[in-house]
C-alpha positions as CSV (number, residue, x, y, z in Angstrom):
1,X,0.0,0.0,0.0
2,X,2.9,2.1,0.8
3,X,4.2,1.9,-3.0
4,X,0.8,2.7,-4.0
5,X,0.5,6.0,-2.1
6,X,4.2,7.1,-3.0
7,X,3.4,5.9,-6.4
8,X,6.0,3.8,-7.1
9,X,4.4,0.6,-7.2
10,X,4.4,-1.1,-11.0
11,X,0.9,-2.1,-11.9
12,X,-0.8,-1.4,-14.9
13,X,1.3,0.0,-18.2
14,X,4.2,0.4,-16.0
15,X,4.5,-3.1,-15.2
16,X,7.1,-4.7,-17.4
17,X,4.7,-7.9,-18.5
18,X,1.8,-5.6,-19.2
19,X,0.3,-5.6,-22.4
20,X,-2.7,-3.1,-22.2
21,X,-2.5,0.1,-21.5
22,X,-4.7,2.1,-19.3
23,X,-6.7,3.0,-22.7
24,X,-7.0,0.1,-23.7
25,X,-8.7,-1.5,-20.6
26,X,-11.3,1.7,-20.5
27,X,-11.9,0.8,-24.2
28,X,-12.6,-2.7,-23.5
29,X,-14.9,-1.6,-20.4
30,X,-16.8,0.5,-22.8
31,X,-17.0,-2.0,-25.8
32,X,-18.8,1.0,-28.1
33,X,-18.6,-1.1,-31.2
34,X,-20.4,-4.5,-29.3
35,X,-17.7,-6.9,-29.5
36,X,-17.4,-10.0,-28.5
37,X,-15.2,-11.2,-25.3
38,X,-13.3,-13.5,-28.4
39,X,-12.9,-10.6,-30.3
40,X,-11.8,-8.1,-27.9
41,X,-8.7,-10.6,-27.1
42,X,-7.7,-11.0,-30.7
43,X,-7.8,-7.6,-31.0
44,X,-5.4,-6.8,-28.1
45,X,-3.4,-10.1,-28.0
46,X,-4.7,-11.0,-24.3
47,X,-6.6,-14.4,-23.1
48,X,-10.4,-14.3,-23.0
49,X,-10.1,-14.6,-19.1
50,X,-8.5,-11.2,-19.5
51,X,-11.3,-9.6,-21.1
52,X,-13.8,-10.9,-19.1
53,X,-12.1,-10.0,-15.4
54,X,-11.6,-6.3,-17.0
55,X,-15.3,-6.2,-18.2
56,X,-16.6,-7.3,-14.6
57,X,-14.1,-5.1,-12.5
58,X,-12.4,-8.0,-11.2
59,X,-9.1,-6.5,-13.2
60,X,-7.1,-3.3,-13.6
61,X,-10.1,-2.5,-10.7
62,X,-8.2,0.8,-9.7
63,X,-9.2,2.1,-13.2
């Protein structure tokens, strides 16, 4: 918690693994063009688990 309040903790874009950005996950939360959980990982080269734990807050949930 510390690193969060300082800042310094590496979630997110700043993690060295990550693959979204912070964009990307508020685009796939809002989904304007009605795609499909298959589609949205294609699209962003992430599982389908991915999209489906950022579409139901259970990922990136500090976004």
């Amino acid at each position: 918690m510390d690193r969060v309040a300082h800042g310094t903790s590496a979630r997110g874009s700043k993690c060295v693994a990550a693959k979204l950005t912070e964009a990307d996950v508020l685009a796939i939360r809002k989904n304007e063009e009605r795609l499909s959980q298959k589609e949205l990982s294609a699209r962003y080269g992430v599982a389908v688990g991915t999209i489906g734990g950022i579409a139901q807050g259970r990922a990136w949930t500090w976004l």
